[in-house]
DOMI-413792 format. One record per residue: residue in three letters; x, y, z of N, C-alpha, C, O in turn. Coordinates in steps of 0.1 Angstrom, whole numbers, padded with zeros to 4 digits, always signed. Layout:
DOMI-413792
ALAXYZXYZXYZXYZ...
END
This chain:
DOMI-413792
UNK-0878-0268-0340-0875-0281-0347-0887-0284-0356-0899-0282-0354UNK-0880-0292-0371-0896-0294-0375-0897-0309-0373-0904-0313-0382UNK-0893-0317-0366-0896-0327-0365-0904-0332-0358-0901-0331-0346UNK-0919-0341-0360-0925-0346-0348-0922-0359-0343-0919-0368-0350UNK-0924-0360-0330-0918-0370-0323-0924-0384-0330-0935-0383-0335UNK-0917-0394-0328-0918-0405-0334-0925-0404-0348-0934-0412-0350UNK-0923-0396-0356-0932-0396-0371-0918-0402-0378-0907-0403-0373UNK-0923-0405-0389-0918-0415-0400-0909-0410-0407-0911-0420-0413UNK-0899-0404-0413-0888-0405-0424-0888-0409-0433-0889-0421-0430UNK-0886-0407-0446-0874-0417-0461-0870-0405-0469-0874-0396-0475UNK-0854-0411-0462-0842-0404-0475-0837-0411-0480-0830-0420-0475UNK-0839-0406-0499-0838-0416-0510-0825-0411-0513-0823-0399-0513UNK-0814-0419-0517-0802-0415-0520-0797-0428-0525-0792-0437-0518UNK-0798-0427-0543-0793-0439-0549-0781-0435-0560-0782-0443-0569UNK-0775-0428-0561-0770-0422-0570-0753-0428-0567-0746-0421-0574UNK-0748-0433-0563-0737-0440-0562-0729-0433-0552-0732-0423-0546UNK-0718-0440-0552-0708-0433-0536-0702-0419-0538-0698-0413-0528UNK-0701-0416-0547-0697-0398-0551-0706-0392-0539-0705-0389-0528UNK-0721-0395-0553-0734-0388-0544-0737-0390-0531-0744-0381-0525UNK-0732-0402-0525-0732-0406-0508-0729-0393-0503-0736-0384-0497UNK-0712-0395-0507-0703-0386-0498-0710-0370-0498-0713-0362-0489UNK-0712-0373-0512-0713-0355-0514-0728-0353-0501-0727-0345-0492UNK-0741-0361-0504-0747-0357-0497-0746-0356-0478-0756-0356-0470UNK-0737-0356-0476-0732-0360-0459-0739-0345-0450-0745-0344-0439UNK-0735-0335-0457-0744-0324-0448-0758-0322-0450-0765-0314-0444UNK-0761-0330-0460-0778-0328-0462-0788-0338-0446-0797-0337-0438UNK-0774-0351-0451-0783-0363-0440-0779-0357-0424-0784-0360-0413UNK-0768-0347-0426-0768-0342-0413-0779-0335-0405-0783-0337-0393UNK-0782-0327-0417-0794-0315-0416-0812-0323-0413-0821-0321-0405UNK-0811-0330-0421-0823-0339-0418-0823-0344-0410-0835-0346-0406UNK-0814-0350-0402-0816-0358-0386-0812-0346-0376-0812-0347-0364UNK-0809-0335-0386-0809-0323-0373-0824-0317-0370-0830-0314-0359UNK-0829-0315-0383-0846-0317-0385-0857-0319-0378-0865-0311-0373UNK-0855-0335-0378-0864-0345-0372-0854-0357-0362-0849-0367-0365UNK-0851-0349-0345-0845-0351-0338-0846-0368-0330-0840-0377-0324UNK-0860-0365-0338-0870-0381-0330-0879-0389-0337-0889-0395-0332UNK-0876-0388-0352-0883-0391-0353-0876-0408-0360-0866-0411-0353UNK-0878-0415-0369-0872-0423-0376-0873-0428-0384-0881-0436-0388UNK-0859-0422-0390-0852-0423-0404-0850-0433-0409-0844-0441-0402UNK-0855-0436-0423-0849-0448-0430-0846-0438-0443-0849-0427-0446UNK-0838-0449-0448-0821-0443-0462-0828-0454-0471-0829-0466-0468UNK-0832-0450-0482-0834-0460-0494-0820-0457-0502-0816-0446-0507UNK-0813-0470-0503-0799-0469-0515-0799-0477-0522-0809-0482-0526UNK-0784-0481-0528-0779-0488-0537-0777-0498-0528-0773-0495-0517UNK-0781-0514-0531-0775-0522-0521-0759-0518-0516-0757-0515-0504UNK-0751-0519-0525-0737-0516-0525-0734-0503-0515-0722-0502-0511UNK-0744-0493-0512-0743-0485-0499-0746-0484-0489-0745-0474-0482UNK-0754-0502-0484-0761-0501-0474-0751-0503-0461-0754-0498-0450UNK-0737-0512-0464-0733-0515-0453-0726-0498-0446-0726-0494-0434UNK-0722-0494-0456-0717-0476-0451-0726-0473-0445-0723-0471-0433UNK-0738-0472-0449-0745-0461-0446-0752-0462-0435-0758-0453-0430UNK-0753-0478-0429-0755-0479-0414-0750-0475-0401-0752-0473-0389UNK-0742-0475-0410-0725-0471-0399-0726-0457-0398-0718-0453-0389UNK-0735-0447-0405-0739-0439-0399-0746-0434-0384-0752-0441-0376UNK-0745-0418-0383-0750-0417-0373-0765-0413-0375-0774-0410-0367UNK-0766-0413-0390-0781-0403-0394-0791-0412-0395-0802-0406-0393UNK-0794-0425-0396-0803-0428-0404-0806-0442-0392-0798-0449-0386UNK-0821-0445-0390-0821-0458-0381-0826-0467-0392-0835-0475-0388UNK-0823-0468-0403-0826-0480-0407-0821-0478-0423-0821-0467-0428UNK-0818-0490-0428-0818-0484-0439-0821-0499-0454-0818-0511-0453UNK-0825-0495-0463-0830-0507-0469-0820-0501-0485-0815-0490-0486UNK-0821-0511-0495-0817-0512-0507-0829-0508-0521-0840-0515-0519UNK-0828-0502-0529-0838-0500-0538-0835-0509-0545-0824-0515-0549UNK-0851-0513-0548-0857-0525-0557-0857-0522-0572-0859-0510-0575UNK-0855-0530-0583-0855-0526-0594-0868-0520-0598-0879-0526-0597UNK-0867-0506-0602-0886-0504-0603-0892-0507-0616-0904-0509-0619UNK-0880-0509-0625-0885-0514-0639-0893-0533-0637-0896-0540-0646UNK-0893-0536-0625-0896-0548-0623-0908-0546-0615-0908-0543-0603UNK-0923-0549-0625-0934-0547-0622-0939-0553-0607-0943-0547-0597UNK-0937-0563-0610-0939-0572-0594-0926-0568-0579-0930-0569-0568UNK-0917-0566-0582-0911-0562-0571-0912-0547-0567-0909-0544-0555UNK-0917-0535-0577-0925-0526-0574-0932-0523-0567-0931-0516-0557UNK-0947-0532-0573-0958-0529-0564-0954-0539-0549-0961-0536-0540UNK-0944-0550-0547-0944-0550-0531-0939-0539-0523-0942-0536-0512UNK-0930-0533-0531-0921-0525-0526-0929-0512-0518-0929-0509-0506UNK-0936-0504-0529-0945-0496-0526-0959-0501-0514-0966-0494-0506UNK-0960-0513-0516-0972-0516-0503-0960-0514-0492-0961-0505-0483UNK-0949-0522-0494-0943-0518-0476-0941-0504-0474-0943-0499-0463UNK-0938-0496-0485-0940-0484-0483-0949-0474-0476-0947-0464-0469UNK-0961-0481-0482-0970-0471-0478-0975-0480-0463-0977-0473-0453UNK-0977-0490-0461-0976-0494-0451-0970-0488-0434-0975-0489-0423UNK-0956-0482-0439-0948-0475-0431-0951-0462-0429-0944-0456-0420UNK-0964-0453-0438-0967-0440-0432-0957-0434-0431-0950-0436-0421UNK-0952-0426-0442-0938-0417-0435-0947-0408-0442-0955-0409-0451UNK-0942-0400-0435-0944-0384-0433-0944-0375-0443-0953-0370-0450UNK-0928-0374-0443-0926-0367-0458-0912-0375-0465-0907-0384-0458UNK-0907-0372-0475-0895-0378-0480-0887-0369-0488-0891-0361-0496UNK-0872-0371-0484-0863-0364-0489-0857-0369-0500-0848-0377-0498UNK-0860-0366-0516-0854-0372-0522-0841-0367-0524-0839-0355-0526UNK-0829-0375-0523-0818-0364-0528-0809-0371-0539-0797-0372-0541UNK-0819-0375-0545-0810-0381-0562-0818-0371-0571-0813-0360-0574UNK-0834-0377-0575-0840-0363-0582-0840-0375-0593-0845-0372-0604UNK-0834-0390-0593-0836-0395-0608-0845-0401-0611-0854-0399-0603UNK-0848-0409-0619-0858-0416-0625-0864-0430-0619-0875-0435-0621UNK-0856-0433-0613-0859-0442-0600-0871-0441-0588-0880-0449-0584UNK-0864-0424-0585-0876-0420-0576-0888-0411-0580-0899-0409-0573UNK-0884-0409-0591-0895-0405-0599-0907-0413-0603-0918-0408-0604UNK-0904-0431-0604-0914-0438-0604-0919-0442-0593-0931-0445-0592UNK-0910-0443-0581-0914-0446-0567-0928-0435-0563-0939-0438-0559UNK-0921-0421-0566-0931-0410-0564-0949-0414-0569-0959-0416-0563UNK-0947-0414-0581-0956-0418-0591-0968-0433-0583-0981-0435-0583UNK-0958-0440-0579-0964-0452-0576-0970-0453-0560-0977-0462-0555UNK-0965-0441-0552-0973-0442-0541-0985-0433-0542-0992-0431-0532UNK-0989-0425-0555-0996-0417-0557-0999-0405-0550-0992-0400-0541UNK-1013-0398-0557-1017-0382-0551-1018-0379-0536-1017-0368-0531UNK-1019-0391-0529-1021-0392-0514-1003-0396-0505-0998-0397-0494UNK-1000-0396-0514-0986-0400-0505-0978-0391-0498-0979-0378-0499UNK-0969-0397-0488-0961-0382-0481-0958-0368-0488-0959-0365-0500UNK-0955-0364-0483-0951-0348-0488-0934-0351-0492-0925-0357-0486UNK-0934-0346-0505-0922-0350-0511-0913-0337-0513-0919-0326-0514UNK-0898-0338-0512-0891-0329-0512-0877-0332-0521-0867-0337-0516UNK-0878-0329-0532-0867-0333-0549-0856-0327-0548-0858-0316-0543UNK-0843-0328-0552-0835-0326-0552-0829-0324-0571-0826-0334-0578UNK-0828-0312-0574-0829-0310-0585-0815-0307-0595-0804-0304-0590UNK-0817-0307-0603-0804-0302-0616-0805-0291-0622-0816-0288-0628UNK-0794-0281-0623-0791-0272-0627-0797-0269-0643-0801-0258-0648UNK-0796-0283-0649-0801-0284-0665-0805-0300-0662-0808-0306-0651UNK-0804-0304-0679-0808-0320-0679-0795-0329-0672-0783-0328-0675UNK-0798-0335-0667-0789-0348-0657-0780-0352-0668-0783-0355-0679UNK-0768-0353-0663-0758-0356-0673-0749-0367-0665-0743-0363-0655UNK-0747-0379-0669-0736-0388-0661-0724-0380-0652-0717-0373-0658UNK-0723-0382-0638-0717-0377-0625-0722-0361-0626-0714-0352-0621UNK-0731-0359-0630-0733-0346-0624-0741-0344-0608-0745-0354-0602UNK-0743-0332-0605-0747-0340-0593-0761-0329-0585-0761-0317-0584UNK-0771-0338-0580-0783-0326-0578-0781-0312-0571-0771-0310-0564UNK-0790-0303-0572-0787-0291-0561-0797-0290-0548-0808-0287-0551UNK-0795-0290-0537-0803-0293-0527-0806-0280-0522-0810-0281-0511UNK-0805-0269-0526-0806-0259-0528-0821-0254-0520-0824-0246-0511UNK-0831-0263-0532-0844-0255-0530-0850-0265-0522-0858-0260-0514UNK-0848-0277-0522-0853-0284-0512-0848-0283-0501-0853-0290-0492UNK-0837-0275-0497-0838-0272-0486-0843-0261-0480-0845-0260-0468UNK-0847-0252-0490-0855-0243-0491-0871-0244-0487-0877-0237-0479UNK-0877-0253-0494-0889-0257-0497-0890-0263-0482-0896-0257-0473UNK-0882-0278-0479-0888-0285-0468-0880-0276-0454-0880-0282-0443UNK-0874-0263-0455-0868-0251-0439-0858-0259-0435-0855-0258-0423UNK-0848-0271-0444-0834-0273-0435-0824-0264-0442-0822-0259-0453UNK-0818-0263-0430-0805-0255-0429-0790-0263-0429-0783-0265-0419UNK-0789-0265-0441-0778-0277-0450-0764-0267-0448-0763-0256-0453UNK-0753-0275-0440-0742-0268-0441-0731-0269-0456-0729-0279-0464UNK-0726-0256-0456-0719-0257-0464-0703-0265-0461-0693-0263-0467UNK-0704-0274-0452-0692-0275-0449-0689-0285-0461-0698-0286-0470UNK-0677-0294-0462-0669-0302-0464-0674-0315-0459-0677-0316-0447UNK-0676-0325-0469-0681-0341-0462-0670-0344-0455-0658-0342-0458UNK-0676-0351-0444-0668-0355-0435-0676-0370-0428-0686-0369-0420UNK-0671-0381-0432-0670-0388-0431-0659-0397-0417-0653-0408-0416UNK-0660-0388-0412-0648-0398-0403-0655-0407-0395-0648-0416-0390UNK-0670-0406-0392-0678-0415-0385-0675-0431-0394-0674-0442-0388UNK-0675-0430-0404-0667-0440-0413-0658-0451-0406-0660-0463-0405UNK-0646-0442-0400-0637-0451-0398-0639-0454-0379-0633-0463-0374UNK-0644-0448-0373-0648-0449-0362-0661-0461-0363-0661-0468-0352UNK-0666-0463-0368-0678-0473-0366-0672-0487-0364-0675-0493-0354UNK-0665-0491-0373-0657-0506-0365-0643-0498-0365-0637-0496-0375UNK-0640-0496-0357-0622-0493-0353-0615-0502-0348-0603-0504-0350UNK-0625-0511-0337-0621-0522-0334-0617-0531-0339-0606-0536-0337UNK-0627-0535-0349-0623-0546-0362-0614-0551-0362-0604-0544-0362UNK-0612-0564-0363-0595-0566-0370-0595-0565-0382-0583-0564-0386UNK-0608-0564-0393-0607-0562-0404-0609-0549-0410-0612-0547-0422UNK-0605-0536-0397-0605-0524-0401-0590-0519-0405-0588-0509-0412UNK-0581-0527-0399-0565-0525-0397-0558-0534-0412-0557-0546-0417UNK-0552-0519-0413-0543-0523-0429-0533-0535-0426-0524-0537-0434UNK-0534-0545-0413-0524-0558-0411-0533-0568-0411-0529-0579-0406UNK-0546-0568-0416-0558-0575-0418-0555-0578-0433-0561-0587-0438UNK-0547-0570-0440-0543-0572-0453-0528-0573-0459-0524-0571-0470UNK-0522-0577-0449-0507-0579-0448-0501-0565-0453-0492-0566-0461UNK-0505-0554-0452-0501-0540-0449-0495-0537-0434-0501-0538-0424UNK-0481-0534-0438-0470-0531-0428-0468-0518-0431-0471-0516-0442UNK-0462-0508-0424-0455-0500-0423-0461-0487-0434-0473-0487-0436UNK-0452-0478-0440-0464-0466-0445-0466-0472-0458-0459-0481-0464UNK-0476-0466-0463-0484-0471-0477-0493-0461-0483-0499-0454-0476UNK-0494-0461-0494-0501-0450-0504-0512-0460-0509-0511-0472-0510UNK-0525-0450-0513-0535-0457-0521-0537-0457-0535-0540-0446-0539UNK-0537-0466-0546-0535-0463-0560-0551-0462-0565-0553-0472-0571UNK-0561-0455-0565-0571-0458-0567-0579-0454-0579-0588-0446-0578UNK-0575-0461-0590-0578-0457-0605-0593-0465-0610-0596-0477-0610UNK-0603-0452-0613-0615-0456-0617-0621-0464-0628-0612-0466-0636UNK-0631-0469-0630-0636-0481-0634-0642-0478-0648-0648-0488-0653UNK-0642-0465-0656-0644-0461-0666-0631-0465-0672-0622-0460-0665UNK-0627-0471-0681-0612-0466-0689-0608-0460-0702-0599-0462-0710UNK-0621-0451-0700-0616-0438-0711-0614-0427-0703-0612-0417-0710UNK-0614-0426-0689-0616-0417-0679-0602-0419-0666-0599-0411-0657UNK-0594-0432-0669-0585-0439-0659-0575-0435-0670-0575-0434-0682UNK-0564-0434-0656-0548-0434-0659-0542-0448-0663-0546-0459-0661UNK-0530-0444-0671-0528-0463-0677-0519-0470-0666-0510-0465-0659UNK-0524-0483-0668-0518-0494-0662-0503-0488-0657-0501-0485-0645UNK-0491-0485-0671-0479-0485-0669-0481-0470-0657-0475-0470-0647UNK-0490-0461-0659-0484-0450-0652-0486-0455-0634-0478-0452-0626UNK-0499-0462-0632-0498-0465-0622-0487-0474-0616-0483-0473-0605UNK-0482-0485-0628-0470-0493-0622-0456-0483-0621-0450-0487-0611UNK-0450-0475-0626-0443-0464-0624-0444-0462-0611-0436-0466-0602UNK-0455-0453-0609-0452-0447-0594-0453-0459-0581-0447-0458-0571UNK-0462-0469-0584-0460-0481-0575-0448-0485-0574-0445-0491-0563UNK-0436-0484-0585-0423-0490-0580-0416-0479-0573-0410-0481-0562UNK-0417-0466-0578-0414-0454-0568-0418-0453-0555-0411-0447-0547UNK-0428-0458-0553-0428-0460-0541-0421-0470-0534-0414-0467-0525UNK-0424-0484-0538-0421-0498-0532-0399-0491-0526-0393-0492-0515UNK-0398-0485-0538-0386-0482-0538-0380-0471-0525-0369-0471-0519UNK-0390-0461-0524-0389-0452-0505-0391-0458-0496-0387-0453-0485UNK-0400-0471-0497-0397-0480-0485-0414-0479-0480-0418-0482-0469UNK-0422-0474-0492-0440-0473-0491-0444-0484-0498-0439-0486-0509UNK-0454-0492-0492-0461-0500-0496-0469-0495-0507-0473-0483-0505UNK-0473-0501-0520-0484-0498-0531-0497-0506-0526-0498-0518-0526UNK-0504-0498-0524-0521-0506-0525-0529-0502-0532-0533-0491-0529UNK-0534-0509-0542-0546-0512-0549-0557-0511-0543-0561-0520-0536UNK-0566-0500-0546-0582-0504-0543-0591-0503-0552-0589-0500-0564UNK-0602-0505-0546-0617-0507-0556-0621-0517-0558-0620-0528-0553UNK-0629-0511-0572-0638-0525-0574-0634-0535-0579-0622-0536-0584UNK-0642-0546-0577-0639-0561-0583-0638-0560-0599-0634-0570-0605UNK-0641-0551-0605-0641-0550-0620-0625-0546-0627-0621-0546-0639UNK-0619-0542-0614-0605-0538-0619-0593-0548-0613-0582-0545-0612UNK-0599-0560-0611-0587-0572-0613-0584-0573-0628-0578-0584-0631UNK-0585-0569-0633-0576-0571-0646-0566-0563-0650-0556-0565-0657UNK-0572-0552-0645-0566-0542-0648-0556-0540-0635-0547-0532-0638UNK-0556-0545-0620-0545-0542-0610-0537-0554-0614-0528-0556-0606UNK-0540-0565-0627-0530-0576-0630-0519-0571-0643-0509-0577-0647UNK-0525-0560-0647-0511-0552-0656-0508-0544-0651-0501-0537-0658UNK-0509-0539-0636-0503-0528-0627-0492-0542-0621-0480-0541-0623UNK-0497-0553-0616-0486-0562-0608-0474-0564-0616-0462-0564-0613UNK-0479-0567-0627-0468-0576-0642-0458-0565-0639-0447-0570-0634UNK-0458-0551-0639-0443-0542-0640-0444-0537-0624-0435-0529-0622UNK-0452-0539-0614-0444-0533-0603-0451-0550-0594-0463-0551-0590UNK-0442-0558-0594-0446-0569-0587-0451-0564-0567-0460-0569-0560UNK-0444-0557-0567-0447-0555-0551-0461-0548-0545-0464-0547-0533UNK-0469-0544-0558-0483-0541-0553-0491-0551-0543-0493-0563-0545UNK-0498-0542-0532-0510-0552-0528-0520-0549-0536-0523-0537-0538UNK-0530-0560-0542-0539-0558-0546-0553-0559-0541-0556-0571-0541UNK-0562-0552-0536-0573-0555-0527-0585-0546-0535-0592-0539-0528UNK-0587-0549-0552-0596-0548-0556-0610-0560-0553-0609-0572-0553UNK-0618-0553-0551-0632-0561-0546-0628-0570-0534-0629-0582-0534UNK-0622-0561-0524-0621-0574-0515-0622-0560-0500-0623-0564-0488UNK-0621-0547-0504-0625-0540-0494-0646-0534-0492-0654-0533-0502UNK-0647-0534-0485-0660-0527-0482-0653-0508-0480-0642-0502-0480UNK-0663-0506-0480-0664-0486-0484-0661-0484-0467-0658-0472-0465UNK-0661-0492-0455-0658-0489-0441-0644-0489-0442-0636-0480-0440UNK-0642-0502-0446-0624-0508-0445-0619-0502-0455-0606-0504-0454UNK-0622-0495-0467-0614-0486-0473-0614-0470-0470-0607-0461-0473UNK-0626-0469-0462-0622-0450-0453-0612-0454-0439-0607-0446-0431UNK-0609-0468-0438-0603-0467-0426-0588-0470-0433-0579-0462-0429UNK-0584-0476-0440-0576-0472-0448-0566-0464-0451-0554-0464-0450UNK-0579-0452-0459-0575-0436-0463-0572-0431-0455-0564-0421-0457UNK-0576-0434-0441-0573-0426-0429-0556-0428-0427-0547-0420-0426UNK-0556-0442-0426-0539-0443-0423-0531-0441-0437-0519-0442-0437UNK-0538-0438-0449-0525-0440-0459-0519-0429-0461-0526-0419-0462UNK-0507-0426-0462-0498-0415-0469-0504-0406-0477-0506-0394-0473UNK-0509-0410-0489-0512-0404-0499-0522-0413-0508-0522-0426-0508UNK-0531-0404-0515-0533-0411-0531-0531-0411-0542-0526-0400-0546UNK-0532-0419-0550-0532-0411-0563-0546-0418-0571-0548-0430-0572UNK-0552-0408-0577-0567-0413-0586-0564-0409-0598-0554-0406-0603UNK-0582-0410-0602-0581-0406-0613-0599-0403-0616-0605-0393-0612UNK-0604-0410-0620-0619-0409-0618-0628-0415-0611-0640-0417-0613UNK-0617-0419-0600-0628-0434-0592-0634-0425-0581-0629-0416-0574UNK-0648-0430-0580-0656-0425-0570-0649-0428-0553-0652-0422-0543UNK-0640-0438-0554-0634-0442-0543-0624-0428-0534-0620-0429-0523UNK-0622-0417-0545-0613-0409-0540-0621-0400-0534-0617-0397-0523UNK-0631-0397-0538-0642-0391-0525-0642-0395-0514-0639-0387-0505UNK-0645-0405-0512-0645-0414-0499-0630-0407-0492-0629-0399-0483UNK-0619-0413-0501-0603-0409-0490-0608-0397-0488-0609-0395-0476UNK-0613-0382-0497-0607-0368-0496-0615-0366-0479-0611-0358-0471UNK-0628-0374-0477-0642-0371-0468-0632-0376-0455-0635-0372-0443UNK-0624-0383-0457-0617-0388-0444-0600-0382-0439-0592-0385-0431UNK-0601-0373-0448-0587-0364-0446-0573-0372-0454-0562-0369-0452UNK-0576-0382-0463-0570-0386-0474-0562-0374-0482-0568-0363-0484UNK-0550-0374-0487-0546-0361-0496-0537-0367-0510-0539-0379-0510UNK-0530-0363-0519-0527-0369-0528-0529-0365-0544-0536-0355-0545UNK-0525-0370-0553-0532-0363-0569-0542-0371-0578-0546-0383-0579UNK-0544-0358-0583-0559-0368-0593-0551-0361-0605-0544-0350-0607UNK-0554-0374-0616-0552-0371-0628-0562-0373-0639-0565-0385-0642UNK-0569-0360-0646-0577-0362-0653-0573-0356-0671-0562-0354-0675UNK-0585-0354-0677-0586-0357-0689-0593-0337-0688-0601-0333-0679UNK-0588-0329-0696-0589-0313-0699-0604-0313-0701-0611-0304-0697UNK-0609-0325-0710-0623-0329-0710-0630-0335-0697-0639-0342-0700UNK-0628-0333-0687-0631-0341-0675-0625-0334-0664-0619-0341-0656UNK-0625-0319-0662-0618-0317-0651-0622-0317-0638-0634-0317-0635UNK-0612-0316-0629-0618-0318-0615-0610-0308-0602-0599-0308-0597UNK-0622-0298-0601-0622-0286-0589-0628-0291-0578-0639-0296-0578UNK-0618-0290-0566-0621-0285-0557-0613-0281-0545-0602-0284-0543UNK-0620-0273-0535-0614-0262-0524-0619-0274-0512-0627-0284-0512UNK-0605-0265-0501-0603-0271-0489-0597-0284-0488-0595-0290-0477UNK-0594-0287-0497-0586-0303-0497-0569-0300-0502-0565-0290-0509UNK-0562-0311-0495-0545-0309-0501-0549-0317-0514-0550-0329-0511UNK-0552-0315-0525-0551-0320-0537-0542-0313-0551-0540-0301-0554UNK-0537-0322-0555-0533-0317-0567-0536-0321-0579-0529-0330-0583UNK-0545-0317-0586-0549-0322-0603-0544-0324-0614-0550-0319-0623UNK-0532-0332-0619-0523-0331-0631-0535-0334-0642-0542-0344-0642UNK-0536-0325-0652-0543-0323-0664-0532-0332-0676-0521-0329-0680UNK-0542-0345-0680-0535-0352-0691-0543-0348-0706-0555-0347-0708UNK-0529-0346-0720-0539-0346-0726-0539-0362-0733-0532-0371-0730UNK-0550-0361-0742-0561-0366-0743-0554-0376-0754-0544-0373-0761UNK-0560-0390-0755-0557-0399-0766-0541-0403-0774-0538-0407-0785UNK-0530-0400-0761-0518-0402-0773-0512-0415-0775-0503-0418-0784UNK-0518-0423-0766-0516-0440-0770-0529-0441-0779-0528-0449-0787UNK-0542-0435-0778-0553-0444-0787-0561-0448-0774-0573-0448-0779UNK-0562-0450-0764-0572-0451-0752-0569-0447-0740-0558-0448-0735UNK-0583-0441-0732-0579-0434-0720-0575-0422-0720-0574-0416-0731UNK-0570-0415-0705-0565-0407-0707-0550-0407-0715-0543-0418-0715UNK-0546-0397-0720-0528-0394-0722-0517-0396-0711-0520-0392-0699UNK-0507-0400-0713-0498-0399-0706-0493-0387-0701-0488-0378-0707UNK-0493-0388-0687-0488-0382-0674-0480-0396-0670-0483-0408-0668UNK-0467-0388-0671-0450-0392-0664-0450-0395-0653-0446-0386-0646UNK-0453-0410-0645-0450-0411-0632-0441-0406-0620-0440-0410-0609UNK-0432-0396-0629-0423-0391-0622-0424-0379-0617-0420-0374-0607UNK-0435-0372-0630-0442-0361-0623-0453-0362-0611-0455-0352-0603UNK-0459-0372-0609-0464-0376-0601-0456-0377-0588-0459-0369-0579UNK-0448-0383-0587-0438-0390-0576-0435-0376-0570-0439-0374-0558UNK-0428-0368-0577-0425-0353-0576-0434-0347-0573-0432-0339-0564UNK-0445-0346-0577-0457-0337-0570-0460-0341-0557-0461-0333-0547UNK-0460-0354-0556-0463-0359-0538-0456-0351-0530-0459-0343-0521UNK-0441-0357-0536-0429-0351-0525-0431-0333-0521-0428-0327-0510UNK-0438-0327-0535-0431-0315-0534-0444-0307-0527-0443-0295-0526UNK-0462-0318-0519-0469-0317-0511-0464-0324-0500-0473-0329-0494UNK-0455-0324-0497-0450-0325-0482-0454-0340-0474-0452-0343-0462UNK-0461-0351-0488-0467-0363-0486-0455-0376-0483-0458-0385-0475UNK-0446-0376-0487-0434-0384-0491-0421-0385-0480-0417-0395-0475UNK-0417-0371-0477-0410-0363-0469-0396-0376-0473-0392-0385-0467UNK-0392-0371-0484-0377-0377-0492-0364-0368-0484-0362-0356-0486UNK-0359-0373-0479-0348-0368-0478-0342-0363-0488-0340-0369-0499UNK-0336-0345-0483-0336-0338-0493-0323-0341-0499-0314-0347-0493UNK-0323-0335-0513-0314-0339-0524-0313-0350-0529-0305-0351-0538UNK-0322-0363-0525-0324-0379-0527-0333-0376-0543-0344-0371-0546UNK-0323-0382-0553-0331-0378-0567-0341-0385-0569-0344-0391-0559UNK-0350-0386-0579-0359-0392-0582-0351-0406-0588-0339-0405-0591UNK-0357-0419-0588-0348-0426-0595-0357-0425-0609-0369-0423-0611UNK-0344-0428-0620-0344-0435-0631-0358-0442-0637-0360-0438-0648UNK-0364-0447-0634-0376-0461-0636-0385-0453-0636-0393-0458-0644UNK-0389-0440-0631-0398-0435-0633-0400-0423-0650-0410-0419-0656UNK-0382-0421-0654-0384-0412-0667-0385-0423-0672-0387-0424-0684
END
């Protein structure tokens, strides 16, 4: 083990909820590490309440703006105050780069998480050599997140009737870029395709896309909308019960895939999206044919792709309706 008993911990991980998810076998590996010792998680406020709900980490705090001279240097005295050992960075960005800088030449033994080339918006570090460098043995598996939905199960506000969700239901979860998001109509399409099999439409995400889940309601009235009103617990508990999804660039769809979530993503040929071990399907839009966002993808091909992944289970020969050509 390289862990010594009761010595100190910090794993820095501010890179948004993609990078959460993605890093799940690293924080595995590090609390496989250091069995006894204890861990604190520096994040994004916005990932603190997740990330408690972990089983990796005994504590965990929010990163301070470091461009803010005075909340800096407190930040760094409690830091160094707390004697940690060594630290796992696993963002690698400029954030922790000044943190590093600011506890200076004497500070813990630091361990970076690096980029393939120069950091490019959602690209994502390689833990490669820091795991190399600090001897953990990081699995290759698949994030798996189901500690997620097990941490409040009890809840009543873990259960999709906490949101007047009855019966089966799909997740619509279109990202918060919208040159990168599918359009309003395509999401309202397959929402009435649904409403219409007897599946509830739910809306998730952020609070930035009430406006946008208010031109998804205008043509399919029967949406629930529960932008900015889930936490990252109560939407993996969710993913767990929903049918299906359908995305597009929202970091929210990580979350479902980590929790056994399945369903289609629709992206932009400039923007593609690989990956193995998941039931996913990728419909490739092209690019610009209204003038913003992605291109149109036919909610009917959508509808059709669910069914024809085994997500829907349509009684056979039941056509597609009409509303969606």
């Amino acid at each position: 083990m390289l862990g010594r008993k009761n010595s100190n911990i910090l794993v820095i991980k501010t890179d948004g909820l993609t990078g959460f998810v993605a890093a799940d076998a690293a924080f595995e590996a590090i609390r496989e590490a250091h069995p006894h010792a204890k861990i604190s998680l520096l994040t994004t406020p916005g990932l603190q309440r997740i990330a408690r709900a972990s089983p990796y980490f005994d504590q965990v705090a929010g990163m301070p703006n470091m461009r803010d001279g005075e909340a800096r240097r407190e930040f760094v005295r409690q830091l160094k105050s707390s004697k940690f050992e060594k630290v796992y960075d696993l963002s690698g960005d400029d954030a922790a780069r000044r943190l590093k800088g600011a506890l200076g030449p004497f500070g813990p033994k630091w361990h970076m998480a690096e980029f393939a080339g120069k950091p490019s918006k959602g690209a994502a570090p390689s833990f490669d050599k820091l795991a190399e460098t600090a001897g953990l043995s990081i699995s290759e598996r698949l994030p798996d997140l189901s500690w997620a939905v097990t941490a409040r199960k009890d809840s009543a506000n873990m259960q999709p009737s906490w949101y007047g969700i009855s019966g089966a239901f799909g997740l619509l979860l279109p990202g918060e870029a919208p040159d990168r998001r599918w359009s309003a109509a395509g999401y309202a399409g397959v929402a009435r395709e649904m409403s219409q099999a007897g599946i509830m439409p739910v809306l998730a995400g952020a609070k930035s896309l009430h406006n946008f889940g208010d031109e998804i309601a205008h043509d399919a009235p029967q949406l629930v909308d529960l932008t900015g009103k889930t936490d990252h617990l109560q939407l993996a508990a969710l993913a767990r019960e929903a049918l299906f999804f359908v995305s597009d660039s929202a970091d929210e769809m990580q979350l479902a895939l980590s929790v056994g979530c399945e369903g289609v993503v629709i992206r932009s040929p400039k923007d593609p999206f690989e990956i193995t071990g998941r039931h996913v399907v990728t419909m490739t839009a092209p690019e610009g044919v209204r003038g913003a966002g992605l291109g149109e993808v036919e909610p009917v091909f959508v509808w059709r792709t669910l069914n024809n992944m085994g997500l829907i289970n349509l009684p056979e020969g039941e056509p597609i309706s009409a509303q969606a050509r």
